[in-house]
ChimeraX commands (.cxc) that place a marker at each C-alpha (Angstrom):
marker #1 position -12.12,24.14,-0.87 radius 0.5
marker #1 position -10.67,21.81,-3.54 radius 0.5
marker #1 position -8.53,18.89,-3.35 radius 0.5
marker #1 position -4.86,20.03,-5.31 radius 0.5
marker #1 position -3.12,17.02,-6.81 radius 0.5
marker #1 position 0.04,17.30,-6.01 radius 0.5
marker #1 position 3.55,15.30,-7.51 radius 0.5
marker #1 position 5.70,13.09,-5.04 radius 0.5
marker #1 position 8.43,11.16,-5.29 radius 0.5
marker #1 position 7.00,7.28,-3.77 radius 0.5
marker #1 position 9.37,5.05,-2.08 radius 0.5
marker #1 position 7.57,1.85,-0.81 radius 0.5
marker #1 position 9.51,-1.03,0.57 radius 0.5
marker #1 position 7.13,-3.99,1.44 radius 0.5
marker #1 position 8.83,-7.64,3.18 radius 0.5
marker #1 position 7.25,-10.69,3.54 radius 0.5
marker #1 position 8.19,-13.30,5.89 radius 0.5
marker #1 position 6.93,-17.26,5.36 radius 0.5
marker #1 position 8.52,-20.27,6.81 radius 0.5
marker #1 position 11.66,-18.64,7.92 radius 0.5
marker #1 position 12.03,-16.82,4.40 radius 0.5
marker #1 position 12.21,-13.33,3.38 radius 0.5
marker #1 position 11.07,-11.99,0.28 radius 0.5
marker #1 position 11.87,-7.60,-0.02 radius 0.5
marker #1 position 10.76,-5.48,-2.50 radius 0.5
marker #1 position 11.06,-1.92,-3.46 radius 0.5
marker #1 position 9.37,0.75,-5.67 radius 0.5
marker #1 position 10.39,4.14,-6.74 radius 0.5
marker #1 position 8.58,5.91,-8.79 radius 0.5
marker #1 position 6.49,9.13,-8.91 radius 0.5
marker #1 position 2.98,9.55,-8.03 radius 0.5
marker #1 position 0.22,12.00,-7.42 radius 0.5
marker #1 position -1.30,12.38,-3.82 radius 0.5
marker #1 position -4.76,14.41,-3.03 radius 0.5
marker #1 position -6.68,15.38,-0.01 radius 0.5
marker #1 position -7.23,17.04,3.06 radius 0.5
marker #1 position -6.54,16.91,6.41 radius 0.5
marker #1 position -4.90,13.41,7.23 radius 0.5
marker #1 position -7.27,11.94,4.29 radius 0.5
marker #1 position -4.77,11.05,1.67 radius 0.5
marker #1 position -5.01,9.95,-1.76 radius 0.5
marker #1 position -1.49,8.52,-3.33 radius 0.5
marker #1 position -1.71,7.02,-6.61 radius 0.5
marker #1 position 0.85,5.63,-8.93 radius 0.5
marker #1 position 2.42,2.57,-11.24 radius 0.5
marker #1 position 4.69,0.07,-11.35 radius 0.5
marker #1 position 6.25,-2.37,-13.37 radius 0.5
marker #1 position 6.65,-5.42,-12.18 radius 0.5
marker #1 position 9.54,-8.18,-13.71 radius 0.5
marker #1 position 7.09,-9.25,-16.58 radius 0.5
marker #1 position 6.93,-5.51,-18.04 radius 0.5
marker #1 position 3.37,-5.58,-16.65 radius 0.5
marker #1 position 2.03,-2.00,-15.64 radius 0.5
marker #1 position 0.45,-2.31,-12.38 radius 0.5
marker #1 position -1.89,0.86,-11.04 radius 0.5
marker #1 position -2.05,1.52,-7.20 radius 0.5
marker #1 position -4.17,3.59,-5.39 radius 0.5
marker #1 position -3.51,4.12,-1.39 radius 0.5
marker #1 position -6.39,6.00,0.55 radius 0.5
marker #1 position -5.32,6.31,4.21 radius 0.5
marker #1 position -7.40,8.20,6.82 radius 0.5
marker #1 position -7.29,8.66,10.77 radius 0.5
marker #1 position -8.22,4.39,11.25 radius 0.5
marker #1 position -8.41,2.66,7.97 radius 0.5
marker #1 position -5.74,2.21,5.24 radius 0.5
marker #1 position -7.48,1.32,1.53 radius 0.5
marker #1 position -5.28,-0.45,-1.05 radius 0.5
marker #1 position -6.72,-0.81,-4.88 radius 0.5
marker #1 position -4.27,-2.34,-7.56 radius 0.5
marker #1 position -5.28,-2.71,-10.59 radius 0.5
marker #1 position -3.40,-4.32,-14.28 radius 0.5
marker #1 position -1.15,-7.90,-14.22 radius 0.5
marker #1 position -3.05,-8.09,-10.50 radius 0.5
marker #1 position -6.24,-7.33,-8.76 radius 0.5
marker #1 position -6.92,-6.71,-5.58 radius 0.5
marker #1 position -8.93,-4.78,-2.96 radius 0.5
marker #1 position -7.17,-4.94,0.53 radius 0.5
marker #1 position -8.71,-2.94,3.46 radius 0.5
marker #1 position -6.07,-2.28,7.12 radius 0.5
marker #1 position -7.84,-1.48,9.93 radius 0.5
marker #1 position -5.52,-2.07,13.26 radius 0.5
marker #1 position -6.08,-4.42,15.49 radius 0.5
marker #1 position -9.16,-6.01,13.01 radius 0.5
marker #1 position -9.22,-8.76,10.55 radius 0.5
marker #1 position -10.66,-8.19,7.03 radius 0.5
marker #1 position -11.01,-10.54,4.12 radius 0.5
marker #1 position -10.69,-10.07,0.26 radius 0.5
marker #1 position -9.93,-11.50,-3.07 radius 0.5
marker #1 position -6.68,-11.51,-4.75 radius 0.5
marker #1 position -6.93,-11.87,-8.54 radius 0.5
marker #1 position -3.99,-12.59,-10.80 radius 0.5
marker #1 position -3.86,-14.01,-14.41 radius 0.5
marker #1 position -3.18,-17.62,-13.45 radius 0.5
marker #1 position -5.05,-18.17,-10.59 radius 0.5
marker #1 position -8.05,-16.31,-7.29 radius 0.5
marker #1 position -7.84,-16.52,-3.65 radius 0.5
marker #1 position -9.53,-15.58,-1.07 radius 0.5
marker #1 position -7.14,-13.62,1.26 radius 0.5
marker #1 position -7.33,-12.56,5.08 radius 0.5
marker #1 position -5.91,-9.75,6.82 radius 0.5
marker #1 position -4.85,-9.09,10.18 radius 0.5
marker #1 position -3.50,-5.57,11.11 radius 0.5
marker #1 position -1.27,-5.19,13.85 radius 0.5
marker #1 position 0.13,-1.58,13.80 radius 0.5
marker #1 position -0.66,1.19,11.44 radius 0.5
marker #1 position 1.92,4.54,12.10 radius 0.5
marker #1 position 0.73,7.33,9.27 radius 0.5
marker #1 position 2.21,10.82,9.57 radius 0.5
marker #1 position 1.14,13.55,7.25 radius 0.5
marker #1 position 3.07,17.14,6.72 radius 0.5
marker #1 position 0.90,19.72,5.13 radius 0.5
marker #1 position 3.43,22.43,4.78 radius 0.5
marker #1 position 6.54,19.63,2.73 radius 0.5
marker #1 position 3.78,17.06,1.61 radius 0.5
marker #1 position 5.64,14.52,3.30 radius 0.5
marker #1 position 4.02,11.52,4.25 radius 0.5
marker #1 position 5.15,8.63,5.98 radius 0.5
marker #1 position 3.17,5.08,6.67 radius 0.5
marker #1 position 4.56,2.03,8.65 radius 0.5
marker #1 position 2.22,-0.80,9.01 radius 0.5
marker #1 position 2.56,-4.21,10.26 radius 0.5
marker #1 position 0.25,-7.21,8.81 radius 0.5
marker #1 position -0.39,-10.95,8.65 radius 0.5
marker #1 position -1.74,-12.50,5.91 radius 0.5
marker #1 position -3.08,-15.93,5.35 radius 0.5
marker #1 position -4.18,-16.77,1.66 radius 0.5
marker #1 position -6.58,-19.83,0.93 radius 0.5
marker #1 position -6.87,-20.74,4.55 radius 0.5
marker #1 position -2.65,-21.46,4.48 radius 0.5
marker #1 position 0.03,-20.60,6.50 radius 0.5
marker #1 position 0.49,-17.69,7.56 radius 0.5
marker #1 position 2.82,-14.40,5.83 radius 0.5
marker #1 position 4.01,-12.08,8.19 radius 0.5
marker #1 position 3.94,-8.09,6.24 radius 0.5
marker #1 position 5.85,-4.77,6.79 radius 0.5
marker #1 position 5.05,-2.20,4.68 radius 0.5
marker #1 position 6.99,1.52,4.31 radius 0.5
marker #1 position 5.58,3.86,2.45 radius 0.5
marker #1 position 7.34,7.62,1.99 radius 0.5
marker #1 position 5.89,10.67,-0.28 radius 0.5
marker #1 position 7.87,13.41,-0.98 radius 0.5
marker #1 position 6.66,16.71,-2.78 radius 0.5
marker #1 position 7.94,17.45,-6.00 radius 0.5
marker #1 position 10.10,20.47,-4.52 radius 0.5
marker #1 position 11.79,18.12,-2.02 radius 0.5
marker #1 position 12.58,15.49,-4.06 radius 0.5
marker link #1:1,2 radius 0.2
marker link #1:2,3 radius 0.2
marker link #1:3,4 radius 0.2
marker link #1:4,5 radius 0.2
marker link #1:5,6 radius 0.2
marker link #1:6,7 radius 0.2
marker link #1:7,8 radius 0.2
marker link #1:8,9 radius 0.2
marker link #1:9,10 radius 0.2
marker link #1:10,11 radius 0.2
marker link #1:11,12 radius 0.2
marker link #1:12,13 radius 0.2
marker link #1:13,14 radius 0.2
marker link #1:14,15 radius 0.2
marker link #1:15,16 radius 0.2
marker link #1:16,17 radius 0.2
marker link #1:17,18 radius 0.2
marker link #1:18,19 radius 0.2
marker link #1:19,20 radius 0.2
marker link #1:20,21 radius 0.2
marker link #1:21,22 radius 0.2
marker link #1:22,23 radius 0.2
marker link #1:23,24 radius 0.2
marker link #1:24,25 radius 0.2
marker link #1:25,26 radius 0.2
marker link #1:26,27 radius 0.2
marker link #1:27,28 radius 0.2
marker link #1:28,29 radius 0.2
marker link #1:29,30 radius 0.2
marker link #1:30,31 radius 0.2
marker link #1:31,32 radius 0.2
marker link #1:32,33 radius 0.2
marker link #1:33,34 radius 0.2
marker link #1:34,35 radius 0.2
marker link #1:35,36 radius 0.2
marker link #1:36,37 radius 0.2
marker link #1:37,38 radius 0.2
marker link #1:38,39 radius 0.2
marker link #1:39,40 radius 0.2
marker link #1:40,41 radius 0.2
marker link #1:41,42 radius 0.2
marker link #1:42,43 radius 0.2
marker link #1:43,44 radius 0.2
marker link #1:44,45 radius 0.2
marker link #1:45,46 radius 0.2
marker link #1:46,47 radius 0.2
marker link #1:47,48 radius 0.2
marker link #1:48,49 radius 0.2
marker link #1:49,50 radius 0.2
marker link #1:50,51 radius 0.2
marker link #1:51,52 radius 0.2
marker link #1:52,53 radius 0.2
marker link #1:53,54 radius 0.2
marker link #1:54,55 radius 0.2
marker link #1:55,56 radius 0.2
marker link #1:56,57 radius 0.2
marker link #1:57,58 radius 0.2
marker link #1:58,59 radius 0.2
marker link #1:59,60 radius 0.2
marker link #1:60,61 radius 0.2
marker link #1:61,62 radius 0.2
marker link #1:62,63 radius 0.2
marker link #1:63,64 radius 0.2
marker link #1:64,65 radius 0.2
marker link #1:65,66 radius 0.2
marker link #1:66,67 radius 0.2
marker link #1:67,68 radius 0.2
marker link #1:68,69 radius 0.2
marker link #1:69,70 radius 0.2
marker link #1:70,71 radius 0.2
marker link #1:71,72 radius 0.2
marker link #1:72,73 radius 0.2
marker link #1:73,74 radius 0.2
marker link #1:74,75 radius 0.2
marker link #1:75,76 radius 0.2
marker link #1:76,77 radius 0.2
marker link #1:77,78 radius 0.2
marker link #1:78,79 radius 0.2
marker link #1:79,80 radius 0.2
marker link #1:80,81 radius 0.2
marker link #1:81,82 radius 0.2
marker link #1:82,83 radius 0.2
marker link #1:83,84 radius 0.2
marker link #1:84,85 radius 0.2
marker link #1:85,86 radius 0.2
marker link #1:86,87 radius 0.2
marker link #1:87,88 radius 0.2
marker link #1:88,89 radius 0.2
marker link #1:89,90 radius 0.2
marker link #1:90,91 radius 0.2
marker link #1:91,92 radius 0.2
marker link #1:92,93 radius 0.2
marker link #1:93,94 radius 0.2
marker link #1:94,95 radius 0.2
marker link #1:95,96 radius 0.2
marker link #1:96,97 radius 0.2
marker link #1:97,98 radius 0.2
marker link #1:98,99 radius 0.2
marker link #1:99,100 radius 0.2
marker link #1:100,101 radius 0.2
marker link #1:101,102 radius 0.2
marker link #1:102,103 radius 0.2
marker link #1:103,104 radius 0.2
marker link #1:104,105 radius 0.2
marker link #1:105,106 radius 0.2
marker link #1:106,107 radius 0.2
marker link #1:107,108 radius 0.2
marker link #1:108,109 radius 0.2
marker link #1:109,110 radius 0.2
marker link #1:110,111 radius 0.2
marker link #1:111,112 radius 0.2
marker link #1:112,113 radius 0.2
marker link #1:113,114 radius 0.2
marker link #1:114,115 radius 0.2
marker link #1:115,116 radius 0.2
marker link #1:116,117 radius 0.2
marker link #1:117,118 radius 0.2
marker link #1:118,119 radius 0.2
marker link #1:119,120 radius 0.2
marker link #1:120,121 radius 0.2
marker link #1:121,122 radius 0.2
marker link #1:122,123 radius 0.2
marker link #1:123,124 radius 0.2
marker link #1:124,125 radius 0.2
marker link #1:125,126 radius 0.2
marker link #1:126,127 radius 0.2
marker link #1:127,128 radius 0.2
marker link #1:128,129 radius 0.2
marker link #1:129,130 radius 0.2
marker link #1:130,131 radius 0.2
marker link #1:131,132 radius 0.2
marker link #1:132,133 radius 0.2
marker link #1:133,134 radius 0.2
marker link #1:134,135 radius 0.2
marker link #1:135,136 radius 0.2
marker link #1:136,137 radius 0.2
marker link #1:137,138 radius 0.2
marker link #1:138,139 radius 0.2
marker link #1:139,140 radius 0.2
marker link #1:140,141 radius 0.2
marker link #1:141,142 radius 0.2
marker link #1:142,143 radius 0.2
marker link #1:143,144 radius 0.2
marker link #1:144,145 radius 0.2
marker link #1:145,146 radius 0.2
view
């Protein structure tokens, strides 16, 4: 059996909360997703405000969400609910060391539309500092839905 790319339409809406302040953010954009089963593969890229092209790619499975960006930033973030992981964020000005706590991770996948939906709910503390409390919505659409 192969794995058929497919095109979607991405819509991911992130917020971060810090010291009573709240930061949103959204991307639109189209991707490509791959897989089987609940195994997903999304890829795509944004831009961010500097022009800078930045490459994602989103593997999410039954327990563990994977996020890879790649371009203006780097970064290797791993979700796991309930668990804490650590990595390394790495942008052109400065490094940190970053930690991870996941509290809720909600993925639904439609074989028949390729519609996917992921909800996940995350703290984040970079350098040891306070604390950033994460939402993150991601929503795929197949090409013929969007």
């Amino acid at each position: 059996m192969t794995l058929a790319k497919q095109q979607v339409s991405v819509i991911l809406d992130t917020t971060i909360t810090e010291d009573g302040h709240t930061q949103k953010e959204s991307v639109r954009v189209m991707g490509e997703v791959t897989g089987l089963g609940m195994k997903r593969m999304i890829k795509f890229t944004e831009i961010n405000d500097q022009n800078e092209a930045i490459d994602t790619v989103m593997m999410l499975g039954d327990d563990k969400v994977t996020l890879k960006r790649t371009g203006a930033i780097n970064m290797s973030q791993q979700f796991i609910e309930s668990k804490r992981t650590e990595s390394h964020y790495h942008h052109p000005l400065m490094q940190f060391r970053m930690e991870t706590y996941t509290d809720t991770i909600n993925y639904r996948y439609k074989e028949k539309d390729a519609t996917l939906s992921l909800a996940m709910r995350y703290r984040t503390a970079i350098a040891g500092e306070g604390e950033r409390r994460h939402t993150l919505n991601l929503q795929i659409k197949g090409e013929s839905d969007v």
